[in-house]
C-alpha positions as CSV (number, residue, x, y, z in Angstrom):
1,X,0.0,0.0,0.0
2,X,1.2,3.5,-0.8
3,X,2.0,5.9,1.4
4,X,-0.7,8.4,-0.5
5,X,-3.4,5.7,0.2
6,X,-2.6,4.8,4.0
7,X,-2.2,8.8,4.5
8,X,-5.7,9.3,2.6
9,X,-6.8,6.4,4.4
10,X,-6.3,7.9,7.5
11,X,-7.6,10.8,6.6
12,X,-10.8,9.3,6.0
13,X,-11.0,7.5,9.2
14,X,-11.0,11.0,11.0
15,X,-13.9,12.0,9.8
16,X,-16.8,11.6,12.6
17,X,-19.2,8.9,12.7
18,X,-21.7,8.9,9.7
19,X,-25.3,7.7,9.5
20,X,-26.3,6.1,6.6
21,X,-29.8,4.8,5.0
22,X,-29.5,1.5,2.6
23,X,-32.7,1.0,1.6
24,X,-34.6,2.3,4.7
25,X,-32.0,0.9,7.4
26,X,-30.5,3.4,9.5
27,X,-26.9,2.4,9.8
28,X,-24.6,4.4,12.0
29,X,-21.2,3.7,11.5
30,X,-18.7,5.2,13.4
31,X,-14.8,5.6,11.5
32,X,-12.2,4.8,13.9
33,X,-10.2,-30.7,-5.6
34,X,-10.0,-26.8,-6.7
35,X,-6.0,-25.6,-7.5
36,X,-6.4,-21.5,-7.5
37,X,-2.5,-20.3,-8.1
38,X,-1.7,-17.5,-5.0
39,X,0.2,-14.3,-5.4
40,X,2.1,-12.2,-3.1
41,X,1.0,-7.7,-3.5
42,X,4.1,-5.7,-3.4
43,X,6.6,-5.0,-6.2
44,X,10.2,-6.7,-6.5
45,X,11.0,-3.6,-8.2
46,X,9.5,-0.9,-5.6
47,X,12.4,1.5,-4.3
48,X,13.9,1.1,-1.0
49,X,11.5,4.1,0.4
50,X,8.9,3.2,-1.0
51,X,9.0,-0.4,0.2
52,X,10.1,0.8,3.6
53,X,7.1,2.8,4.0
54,X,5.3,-0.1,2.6
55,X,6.2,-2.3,5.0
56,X,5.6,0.3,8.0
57,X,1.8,0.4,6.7
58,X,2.2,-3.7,6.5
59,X,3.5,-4.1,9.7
60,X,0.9,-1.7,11.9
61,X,-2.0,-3.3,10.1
62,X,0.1,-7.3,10.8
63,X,0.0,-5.9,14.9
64,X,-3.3,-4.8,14.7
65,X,-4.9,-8.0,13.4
66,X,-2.9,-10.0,15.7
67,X,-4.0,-8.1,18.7
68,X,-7.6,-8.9,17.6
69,X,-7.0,-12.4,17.5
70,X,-5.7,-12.1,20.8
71,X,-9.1,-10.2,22.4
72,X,-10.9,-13.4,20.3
73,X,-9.4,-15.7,22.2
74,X,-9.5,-14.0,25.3
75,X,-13.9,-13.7,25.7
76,X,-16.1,-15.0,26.3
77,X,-22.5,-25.7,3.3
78,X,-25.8,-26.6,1.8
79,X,-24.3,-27.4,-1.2
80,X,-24.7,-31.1,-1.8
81,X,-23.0,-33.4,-4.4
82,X,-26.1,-34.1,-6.4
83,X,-26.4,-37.9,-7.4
84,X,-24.9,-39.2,-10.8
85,X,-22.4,-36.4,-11.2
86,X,-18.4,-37.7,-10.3
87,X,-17.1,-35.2,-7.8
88,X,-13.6,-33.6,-9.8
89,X,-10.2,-34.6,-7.3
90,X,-9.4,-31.1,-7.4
91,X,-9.6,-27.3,-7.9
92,X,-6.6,-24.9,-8.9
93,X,-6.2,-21.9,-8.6
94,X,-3.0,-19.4,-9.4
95,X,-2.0,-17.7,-6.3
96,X,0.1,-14.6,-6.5
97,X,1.6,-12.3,-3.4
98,X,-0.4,-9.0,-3.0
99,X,2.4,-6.5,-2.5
100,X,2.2,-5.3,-6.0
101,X,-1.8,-4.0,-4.9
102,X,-0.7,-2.4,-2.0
103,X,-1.3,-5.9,1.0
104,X,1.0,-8.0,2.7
105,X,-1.3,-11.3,2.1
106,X,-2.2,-12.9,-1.0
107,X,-4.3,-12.8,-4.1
108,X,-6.0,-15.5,-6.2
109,X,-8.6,-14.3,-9.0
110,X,-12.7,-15.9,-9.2
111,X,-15.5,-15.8,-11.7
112,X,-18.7,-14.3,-10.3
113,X,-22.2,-13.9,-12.1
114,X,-23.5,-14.9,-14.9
115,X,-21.7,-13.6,-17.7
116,X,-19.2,-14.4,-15.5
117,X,-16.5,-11.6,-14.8
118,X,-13.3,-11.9,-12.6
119,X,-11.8,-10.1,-9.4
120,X,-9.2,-10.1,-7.7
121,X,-9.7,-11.5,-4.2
122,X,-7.2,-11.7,-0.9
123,X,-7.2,-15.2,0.7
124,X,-7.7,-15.2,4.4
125,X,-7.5,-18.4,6.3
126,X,-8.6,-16.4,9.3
127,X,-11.6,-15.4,7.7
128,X,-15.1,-17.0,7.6
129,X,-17.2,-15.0,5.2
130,X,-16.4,-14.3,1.9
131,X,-17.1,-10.3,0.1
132,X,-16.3,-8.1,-2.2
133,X,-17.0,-4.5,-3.1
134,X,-20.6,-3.7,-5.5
135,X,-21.8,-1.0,-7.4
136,X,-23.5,1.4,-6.4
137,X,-20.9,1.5,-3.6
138,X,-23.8,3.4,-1.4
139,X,-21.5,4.8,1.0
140,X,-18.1,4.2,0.0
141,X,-15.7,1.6,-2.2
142,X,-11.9,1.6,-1.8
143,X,-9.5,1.7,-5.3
144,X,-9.4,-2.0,-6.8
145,X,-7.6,-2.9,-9.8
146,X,-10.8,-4.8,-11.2
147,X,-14.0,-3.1,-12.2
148,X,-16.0,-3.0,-8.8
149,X,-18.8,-5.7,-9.1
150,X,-22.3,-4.4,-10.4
151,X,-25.5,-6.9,-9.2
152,X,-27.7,-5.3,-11.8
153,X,-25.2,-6.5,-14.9
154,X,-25.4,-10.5,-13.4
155,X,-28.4,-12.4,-14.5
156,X,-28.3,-15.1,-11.4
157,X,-27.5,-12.1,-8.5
158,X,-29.9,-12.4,-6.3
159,X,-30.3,-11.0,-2.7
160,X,-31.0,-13.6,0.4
161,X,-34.1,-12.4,2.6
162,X,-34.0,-12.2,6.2
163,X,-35.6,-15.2,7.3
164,X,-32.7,-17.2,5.2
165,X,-30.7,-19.6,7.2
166,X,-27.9,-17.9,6.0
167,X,-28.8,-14.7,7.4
168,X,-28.9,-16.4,10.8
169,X,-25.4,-17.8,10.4
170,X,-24.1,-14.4,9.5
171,X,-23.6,-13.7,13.7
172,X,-21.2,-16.5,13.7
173,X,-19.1,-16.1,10.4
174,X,-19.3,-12.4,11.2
175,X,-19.6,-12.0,14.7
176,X,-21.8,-9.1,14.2
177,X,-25.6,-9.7,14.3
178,X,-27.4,-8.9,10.8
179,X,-30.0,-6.2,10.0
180,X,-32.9,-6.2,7.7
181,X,-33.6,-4.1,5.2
182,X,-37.0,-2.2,5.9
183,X,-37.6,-2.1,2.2
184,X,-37.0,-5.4,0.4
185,X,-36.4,-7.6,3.2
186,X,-32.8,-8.3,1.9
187,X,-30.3,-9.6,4.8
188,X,-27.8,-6.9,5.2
189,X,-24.3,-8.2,7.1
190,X,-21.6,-6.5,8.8
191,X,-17.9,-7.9,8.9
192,X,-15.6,-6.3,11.0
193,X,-11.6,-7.2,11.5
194,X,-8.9,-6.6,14.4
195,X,-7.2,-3.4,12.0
196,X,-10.6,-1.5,12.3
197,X,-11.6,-2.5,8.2
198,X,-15.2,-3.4,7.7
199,X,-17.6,-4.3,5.2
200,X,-21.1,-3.5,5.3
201,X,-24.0,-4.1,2.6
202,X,-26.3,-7.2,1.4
203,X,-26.0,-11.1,1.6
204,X,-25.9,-12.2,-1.3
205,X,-26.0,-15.0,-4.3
206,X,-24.7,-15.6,-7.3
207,X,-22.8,-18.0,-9.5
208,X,-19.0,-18.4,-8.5
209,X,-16.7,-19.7,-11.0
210,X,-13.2,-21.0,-10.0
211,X,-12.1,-22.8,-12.6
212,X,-13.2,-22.4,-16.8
213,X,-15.0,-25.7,-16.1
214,X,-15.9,-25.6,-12.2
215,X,-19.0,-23.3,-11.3
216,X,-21.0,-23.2,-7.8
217,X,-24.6,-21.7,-8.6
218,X,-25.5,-20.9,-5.3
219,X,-22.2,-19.3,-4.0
220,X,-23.6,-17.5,-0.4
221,X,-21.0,-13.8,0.3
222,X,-21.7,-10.5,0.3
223,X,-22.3,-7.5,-2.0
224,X,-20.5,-4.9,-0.3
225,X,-21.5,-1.7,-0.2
226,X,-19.6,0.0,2.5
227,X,-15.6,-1.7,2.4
228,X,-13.4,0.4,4.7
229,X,-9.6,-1.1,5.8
230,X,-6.5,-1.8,5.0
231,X,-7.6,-4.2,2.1
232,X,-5.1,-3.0,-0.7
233,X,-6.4,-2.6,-4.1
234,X,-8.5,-5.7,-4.5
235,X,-12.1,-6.5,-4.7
236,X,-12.6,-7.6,-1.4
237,X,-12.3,-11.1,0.8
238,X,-12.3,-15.2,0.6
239,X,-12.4,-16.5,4.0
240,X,-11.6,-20.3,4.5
241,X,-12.0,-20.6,7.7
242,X,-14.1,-23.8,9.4
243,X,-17.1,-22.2,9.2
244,X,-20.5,-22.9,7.3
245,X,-20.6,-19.4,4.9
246,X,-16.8,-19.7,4.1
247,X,-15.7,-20.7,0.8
248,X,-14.1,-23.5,1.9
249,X,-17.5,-25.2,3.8
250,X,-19.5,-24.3,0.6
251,X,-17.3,-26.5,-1.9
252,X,-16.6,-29.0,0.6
253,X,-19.9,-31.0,-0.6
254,X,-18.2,-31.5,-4.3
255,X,-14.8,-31.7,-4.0
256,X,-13.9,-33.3,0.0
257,X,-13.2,-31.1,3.3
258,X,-9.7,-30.1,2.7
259,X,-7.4,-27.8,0.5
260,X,-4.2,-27.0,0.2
261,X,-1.9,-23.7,-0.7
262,X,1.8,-22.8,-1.3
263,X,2.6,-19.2,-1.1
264,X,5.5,-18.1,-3.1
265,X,7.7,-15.7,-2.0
266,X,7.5,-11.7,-1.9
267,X,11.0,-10.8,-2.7
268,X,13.7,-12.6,-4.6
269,X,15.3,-15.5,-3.2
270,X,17.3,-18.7,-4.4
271,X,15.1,-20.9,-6.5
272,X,12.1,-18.3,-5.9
273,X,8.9,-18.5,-7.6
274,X,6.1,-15.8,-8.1
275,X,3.1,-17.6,-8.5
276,X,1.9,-20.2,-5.8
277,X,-1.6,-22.1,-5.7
278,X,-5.0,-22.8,-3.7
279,X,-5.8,-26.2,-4.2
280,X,-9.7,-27.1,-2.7
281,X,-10.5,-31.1,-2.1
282,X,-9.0,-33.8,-0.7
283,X,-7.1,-34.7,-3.4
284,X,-5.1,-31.9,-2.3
285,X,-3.4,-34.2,0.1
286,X,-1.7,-37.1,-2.0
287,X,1.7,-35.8,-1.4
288,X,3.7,-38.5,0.5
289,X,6.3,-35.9,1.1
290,X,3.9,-33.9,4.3
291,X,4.2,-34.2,8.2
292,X,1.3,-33.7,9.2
293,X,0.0,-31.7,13.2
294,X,-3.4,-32.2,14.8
295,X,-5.3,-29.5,14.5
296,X,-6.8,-28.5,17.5
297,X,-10.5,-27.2,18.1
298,X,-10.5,-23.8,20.8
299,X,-13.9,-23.5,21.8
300,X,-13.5,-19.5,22.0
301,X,-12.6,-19.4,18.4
302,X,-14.0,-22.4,16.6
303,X,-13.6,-21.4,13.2
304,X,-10.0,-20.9,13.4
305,X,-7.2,-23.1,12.6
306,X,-5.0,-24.5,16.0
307,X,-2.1,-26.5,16.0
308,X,0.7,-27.3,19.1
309,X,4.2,-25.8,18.6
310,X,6.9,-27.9,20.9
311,X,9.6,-26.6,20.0
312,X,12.2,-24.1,17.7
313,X,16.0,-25.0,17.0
314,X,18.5,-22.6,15.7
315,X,21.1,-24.5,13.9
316,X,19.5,-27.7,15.3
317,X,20.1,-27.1,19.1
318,X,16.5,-26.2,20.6
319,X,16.4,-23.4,22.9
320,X,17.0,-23.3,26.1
321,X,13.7,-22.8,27.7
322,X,10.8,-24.7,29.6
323,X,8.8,-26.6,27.1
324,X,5.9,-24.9,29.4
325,X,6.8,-21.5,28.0
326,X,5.0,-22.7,24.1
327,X,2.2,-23.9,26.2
328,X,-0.2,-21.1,24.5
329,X,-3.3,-21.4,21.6
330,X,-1.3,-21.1,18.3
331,X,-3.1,-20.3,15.4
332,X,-1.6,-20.9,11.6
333,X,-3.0,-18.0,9.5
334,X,-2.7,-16.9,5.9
335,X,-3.7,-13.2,7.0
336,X,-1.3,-12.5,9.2
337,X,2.5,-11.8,8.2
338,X,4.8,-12.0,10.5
339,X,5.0,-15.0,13.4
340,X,4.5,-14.0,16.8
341,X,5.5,-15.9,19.3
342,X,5.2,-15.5,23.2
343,X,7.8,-13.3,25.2
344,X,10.1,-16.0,26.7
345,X,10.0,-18.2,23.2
346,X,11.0,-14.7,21.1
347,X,13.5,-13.7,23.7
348,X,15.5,-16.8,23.7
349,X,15.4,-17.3,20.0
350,X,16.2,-13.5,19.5
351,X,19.6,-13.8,22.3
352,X,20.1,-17.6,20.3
353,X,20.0,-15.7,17.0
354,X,22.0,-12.7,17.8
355,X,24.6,-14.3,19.6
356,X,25.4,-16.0,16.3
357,X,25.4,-13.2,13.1
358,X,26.6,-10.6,15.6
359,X,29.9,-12.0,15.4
360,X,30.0,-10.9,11.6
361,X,27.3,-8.1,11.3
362,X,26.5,-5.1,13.6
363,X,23.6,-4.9,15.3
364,X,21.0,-1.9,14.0
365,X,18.0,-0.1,15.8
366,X,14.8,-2.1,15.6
367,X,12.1,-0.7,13.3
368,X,8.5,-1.4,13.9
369,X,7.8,-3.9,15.6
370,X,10.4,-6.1,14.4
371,X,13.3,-5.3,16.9
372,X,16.3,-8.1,15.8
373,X,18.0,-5.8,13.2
374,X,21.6,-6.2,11.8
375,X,23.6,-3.9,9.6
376,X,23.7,-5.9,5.9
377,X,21.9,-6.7,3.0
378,X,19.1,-9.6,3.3
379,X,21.1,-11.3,0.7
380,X,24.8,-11.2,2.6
381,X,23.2,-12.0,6.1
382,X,20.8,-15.2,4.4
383,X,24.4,-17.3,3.8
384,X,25.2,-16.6,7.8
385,X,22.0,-16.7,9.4
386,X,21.3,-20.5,10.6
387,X,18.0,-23.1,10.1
388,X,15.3,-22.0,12.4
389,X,13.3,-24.8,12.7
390,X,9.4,-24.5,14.1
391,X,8.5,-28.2,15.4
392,X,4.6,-29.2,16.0
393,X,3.1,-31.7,17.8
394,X,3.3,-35.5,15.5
395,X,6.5,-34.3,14.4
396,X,5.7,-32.0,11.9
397,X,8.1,-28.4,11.3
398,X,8.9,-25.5,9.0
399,X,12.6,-25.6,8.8
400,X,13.1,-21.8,8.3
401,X,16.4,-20.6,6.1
402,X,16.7,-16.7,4.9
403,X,14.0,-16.2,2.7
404,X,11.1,-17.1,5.0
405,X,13.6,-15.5,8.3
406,X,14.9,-12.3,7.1
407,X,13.5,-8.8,5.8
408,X,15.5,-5.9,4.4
409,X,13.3,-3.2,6.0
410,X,15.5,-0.4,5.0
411,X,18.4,-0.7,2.3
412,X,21.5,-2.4,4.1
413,X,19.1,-2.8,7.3
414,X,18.0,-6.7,7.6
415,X,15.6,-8.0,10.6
416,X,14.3,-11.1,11.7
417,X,10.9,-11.2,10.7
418,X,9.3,-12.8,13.4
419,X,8.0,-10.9,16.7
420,X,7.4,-11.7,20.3
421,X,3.9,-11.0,21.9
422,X,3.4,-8.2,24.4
423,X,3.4,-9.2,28.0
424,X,0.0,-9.9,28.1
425,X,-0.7,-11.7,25.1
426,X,-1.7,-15.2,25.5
427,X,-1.5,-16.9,21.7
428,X,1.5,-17.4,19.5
429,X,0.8,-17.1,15.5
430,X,2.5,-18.6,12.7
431,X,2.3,-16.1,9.8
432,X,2.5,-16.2,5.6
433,X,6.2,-14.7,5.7
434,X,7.2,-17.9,7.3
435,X,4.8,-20.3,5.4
436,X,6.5,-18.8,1.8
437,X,7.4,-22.0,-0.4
438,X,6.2,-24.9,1.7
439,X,3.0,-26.8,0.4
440,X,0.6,-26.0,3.6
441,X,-2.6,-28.7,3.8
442,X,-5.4,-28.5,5.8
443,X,-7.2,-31.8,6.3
444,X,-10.3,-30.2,8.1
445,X,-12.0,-33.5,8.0
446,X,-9.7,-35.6,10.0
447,X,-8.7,-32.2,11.6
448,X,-4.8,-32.5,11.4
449,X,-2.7,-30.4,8.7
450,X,0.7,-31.0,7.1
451,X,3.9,-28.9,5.7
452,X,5.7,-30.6,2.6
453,X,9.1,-28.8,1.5
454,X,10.0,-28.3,-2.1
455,X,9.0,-25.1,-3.3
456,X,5.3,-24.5,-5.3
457,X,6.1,-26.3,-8.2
């Protein structure tokens, strides 16, 4: 994201609270198998300020979410596989990192409507309702790349009334409860995230297309007519959380309760690749190369994605700390960027870490909230900087080296891109920076997930 748009953005979020009608509802809001291929938004070829102040914007928006997970934890499909008609082992889809529209999470294009027409969406693993951005854009639409979605121009849009089922599940996908229109009865949702972004307008139904030959005709997400946040310059949402209205729940009846993704990496690297996948079925799991983790079920937070972290090694010693110190909810997450993990676990990898590469490289002021900073290039300090290896329960790990490690905040200014938690923060999260180039499933049916190495080919 630009630093015009976050300054413009902020602008816009000091304006005082507004009250707005959609079709005779008073709304106050107050400011303040399918194989999808997955891309990364910045630039490779952005300056050094501008990706510094990039990353700034990135980073405030990472804490925020991750602070909302935290306050999460710490209160209190219909679609059926019709008979006669073979379910397809698997969906594909490109995915692609966002930084180039201005988000540090990534982007995977479907069809909507009928013609169908395409948009740009941000996959969120952490989500559990799926939106994006439509005409007439009644109070407000952020910049997207794609023409913003117009109901009128789809032949099989329809709105879902208030007495839908769907409209009663919106309090648990959303956790906001749903209004009614006073006018034509039409659902109207509200979706609200840690970083302050919303979006506000009408559950809808349509067509979704995401693949030339795969179509789901009664895709349930809505038609957003309000879209506020930090979102970058795409249309709007997938969430694939375990949750009845995600994506994910509504395919799950053709293609198998699972999927799959590998995210390729934001910024060059040995061997890197640029365009990753989101694969949806079961077929998505054939690889005899994963380790697979139980995931876990948190009553608090049901819909999102748990596993057990044991232990981390630097160079293949673990650190030396009480195995009661990872003993908090950890949550894997596509949305979120940068790992956090809890203040004794951060500290003694961060004193593990600098006690090696400060032999060779001077230590530099922290930026952000990434505060392990060394004077070098990410490319010189990758060859030094050891395996940091994140080990699950069953055996499963991410065996971390420079690319997924390492960030070059500010030219010749490289930082370990993982964070610890504040004091108070009871959950540890393992973030898309450190996920980059491993093939990531998620067996929701038999409720374990896997890492294969290898790269997203």
């Amino acid at each position: 994201m630009s630093l015009f748009w976050f300054l413009l953005f902020s602008a816009l979020l000091a304006i005082a609270s507004s009250l707005v009608e959609i079709e005779g509802i008073l709304l106050t809001h107050k400011h303040g198998g399918v194989h999808l291929k997955l891309y990364h938004i910045t630039s490779v070829k952005s300056s050094a300020k501008s990706k510094s102040f990039l990353f700034s914007d990135m980073l405030a928006k990472d804490q925020e979410r991750v602070m909302y997970l935290h306050s999460r934890l710490s209160t209190n499909s219909d679609s059926k596989n019709k008979v006669g008609v073979p379910k397809p082992k698997l969906v594909n889809m490109p995915l692609k990192s966002g930084l180039s529209i201005g988000s540090g999470n990534y982007v995977t294009k479907i069809g909507l409507g009928s013609p169908t027409k395409y948009y740009s969406m941000l996959v969120d693993t952490g989500s559990s309702f799926s939106w994006l951005q439509c005409q007439p854009c009644t109070i407000y639409c952020h910049a997207q790349d794609d023409p913003i979605f117009n109901p009128s121009s789809s032949n099989t849009y329809k709105t879902l009334p208030c007495s839908s089922p769907q409209c009663s599940s919106l309090k648990s996908s959303t956790l906001n409860e749903p209004s009614c229109s006073k006018v034509s009865n039409a659902c109207v949702y509200k979706a609200s995230y840690g970083d302050s972004s919303l979006s506000l307008g009408y559950l809808s139904q349509d067509v979704l297309t995401v693949t030339p030959t795969e179509r789901l005709p009664n895709f349930v997400y809505g038609c957003g007519q309000d879209n506020q946040g930090l979102f970058g310059r795409s249309s709007g949402i997938i969430g694939m959380a375990n949750d009845k209205l995600s994506m994910l729940a509504q395919l799950s009846g053709r293609y198998g309760n699972a999927f799959s993704y590998c995210l390729p990496t934001s910024f060059s690297a040995p061997n890197s690749t640029k365009e990753g996948f989101l694969s949806i079925g079961t077929s998505s799991l054939t690889p005899s190369s994963y380790k697979f983790t139980p995931l876990l079920k948190n009553p608090k937070v049901p819909s999102l994605y748990f596993i057990d972290l044991n232990t981390i090694t630097v160079g293949g010693k673990p650190l030396a700390i009480a195995a009661s110190s990872y003993k908090v909810p950890t949550i894997i997450d596509s949305g979120t960027v940068i790992t956090r993990l809890p203040t004794p676990v951060y500290t003694a990898l961060k004193n593990a870490l600098v006690a090696i590469l400060s032999k060779k490289y001077k230590p530099a002021p922290g930026i952000s909230l990434l505060d392990t900073c060394f004077t070098g290039s990410v490319k010189e300090i990758s060859q030094a900087v050891p395996v940091i290896a994140l080990i699950f329960g069953g055996g499963a790990e991410l065996p971390l080296t420079g690319h997924n490690t390492l960030l070059e905040l500010e030219k010749g200014v490289t930082c370990l891109a993982i964070a610890g938690n504040s004091e108070t923060s009871s959950i540890a999260i393992i973030g898309n920076y450190q996920q980059q180039t491993f093939k990531v499933t998620y067996d929701v049916a038999n409720s374990k997930l896997g890492f294969a190495p290898g790269g997203c080919q």
